[in-house]
C-alpha positions in Angstrom: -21.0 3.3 -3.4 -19.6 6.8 -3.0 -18.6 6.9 0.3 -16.7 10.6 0.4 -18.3 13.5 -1.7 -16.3 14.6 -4.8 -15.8 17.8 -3.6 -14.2 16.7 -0.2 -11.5 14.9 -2.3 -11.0 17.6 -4.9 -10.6 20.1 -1.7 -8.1 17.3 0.1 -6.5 17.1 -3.0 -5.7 21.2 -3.3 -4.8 21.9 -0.1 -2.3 18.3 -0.1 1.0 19.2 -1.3 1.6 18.4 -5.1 4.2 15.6 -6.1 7.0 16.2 -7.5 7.8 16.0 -11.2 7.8 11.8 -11.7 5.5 11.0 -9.4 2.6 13.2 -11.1 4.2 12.0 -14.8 3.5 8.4 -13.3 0.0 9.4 -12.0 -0.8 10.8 -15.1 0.5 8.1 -17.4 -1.4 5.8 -15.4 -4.7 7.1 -15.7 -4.3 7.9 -19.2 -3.2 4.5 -20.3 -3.9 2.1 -17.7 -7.4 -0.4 -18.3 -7.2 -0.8 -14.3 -6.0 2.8 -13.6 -8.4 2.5 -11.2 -6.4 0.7 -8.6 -3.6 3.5 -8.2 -3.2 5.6 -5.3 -4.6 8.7 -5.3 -2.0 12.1 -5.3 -3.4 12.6 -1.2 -2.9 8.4 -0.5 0.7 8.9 -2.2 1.3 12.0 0.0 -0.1 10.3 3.1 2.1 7.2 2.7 5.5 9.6 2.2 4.7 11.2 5.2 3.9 8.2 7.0 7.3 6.4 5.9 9.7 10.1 6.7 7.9 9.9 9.5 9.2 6.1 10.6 12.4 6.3 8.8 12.3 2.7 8.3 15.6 0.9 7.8 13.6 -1.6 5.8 9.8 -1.6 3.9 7.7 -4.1 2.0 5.1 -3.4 -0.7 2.8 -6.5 -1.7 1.8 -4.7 -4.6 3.7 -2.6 -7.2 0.9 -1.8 -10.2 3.1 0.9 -12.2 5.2 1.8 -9.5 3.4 5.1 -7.3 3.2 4.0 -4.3 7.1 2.5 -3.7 8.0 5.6 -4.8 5.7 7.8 -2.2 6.7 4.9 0.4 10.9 4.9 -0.2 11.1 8.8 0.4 11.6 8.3 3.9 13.9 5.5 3.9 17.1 6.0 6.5 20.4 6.5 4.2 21.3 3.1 3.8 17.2 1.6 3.7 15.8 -0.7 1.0 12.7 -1.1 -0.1 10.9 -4.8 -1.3 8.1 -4.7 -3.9 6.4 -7.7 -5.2 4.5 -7.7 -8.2 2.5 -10.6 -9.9 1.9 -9.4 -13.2 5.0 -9.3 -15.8 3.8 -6.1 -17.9 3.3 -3.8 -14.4 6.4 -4.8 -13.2 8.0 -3.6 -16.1 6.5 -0.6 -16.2 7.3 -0.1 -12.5 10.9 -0.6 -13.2 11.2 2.0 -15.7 9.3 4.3 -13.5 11.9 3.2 -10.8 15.1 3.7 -13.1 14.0 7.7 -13.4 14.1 8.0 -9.7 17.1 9.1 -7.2 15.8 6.3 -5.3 16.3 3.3 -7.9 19.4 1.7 -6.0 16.8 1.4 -2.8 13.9 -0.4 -4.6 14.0 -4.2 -5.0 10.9 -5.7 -7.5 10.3 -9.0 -7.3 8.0 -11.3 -10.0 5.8 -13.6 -8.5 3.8 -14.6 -6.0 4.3 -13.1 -2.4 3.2 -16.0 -0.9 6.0 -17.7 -1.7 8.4 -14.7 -2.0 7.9 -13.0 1.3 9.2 -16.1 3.8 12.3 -15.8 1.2 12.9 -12.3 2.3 14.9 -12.3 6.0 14.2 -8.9 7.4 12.3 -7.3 10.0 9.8 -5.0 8.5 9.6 -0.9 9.7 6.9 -0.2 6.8 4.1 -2.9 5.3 2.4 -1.7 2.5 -0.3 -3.9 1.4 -2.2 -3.4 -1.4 -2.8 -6.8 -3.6 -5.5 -9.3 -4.2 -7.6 -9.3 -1.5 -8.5 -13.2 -0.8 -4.7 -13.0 0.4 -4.9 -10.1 2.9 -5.2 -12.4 6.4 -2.3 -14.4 4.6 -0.1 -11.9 4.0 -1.1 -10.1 7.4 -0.1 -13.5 9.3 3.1 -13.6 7.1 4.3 -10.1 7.9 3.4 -9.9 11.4 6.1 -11.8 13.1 8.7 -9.8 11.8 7.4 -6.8 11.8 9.8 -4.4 14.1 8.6 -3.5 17.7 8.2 0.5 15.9 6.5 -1.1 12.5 3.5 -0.5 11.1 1.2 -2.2 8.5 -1.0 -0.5 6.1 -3.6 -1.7 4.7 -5.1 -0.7 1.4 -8.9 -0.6 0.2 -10.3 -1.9 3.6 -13.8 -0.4 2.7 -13.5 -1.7 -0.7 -15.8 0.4 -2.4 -18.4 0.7 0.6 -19.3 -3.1 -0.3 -18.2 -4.2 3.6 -21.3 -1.8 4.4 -23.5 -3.7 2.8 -26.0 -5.9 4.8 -25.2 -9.0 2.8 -21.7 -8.9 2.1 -22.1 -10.9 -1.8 -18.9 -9.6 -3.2 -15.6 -12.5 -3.6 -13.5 -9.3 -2.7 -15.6 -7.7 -0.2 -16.3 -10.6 1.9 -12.3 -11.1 1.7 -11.7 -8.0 2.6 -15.0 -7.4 5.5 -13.0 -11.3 6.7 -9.6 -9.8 7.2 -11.0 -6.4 9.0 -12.8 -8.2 11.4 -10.1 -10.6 11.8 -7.4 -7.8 12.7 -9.9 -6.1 15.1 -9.8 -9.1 17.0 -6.1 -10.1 17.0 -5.1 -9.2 20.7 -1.4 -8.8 19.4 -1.9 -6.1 17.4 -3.9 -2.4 18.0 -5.6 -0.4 14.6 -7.3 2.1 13.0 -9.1 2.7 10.3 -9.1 5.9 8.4 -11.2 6.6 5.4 -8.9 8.2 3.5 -9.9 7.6 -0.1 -10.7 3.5 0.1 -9.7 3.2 3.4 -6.4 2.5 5.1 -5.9 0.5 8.0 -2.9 1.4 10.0 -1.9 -2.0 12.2 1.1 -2.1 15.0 1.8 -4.6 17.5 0.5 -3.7 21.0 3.4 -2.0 23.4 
């Protein structure tokens, strides 16, 4: 399901500023070369994540979710001076790619990937979270939402990536593995009385969590 008209992105995307020089090479290379190129973020999600974490300045940031390295990228630019960022990856050939995207940046010796599952690498990792970015398999989500939560800083916010899942969570009969995952862990966050959201349909949909003040 098309849920935003081409032309709306394609205008988002002209007026949003461009990314720099490795990030578009990345994007790019991605798209070219990638069979699941279809899972990166978009130039505008990239953008809206840097300005989200320069915004925070988070001390510290997690990514469940590295594919080919874009989004830690966008996410480290706003990292305080002495900030690191955590990005777990399952798959051995994306992480590798990741890491040689990673070894071009100024921001290498910030960026930590980890191989594996982040079910069982996450309650390894002892800090408390400014930034979640979560964008894996989505059977996980509530698990990794339930993982992150407690440590998540007083100021931190959790992103959420592909919340509308293709419009499938707008369908009457949810029939989707993904979708009903997905439709599960939305519905489960709107009623979690420690936490406050939104949802913003930027591109396939982001939901911005924080723990209630």
């Amino acid at each position: 399901m098309e849920l935003i008209h081409p032309l709306a992105e394609q205008y988002a995307a002209n007026i949003t500023s461009p990314d720099d020089a490795l990030l578009n090479e990345i994007q790019q290379h991605t798209l070219q070369h990638h069979p699941h190129a279809h899972m990166l973020s978009s130039p505008v999600q990239g953008k809206f994540l840097s300005f989200i974490s320069t915004i925070l300045q988070p001390k510290y940031v997690l990514e469940i979710g590295t594919f080919t390295g874009y989004s830690a990228l966008c996410l480290a630019q706003g990292l305080q001076p002495n900030g690191e960022l955590y990005t777990l990856e399952l798959r051995e050939e994306d992480a590798n790619t990741a890491r040689m995207n990673f070894s071009r940046s100024d921001l290498n010796k910030k960026i930590h990937l980890h191989l594996g599952n982040a079910l069982e690498i996450i309650p390894t990792l002892p800090f408390v979270w400014d930034l979640v970015f979560i964008d894996a398999d989505k059977t996980s989500y509530t698990q990794y939402y339930d993982l992150v939560l407690p440590r998540l800083s007083d100021k931190g916010l959790i992103v959420a990536d592909n919340v509308l899942f293709h419009g499938q969570v707008l369908e009457e009969n949810i029939t989707g593995k993904n979708a009903k995952a997905i439709h599960a862990f939305n519905e489960y966050v709107a009623k979690d009385e420690r936490t406050e959201q939104v949802l913003v349909t930027v591109r396939d949909g982001l939901l911005l969590i924080r723990k209630k003040m």
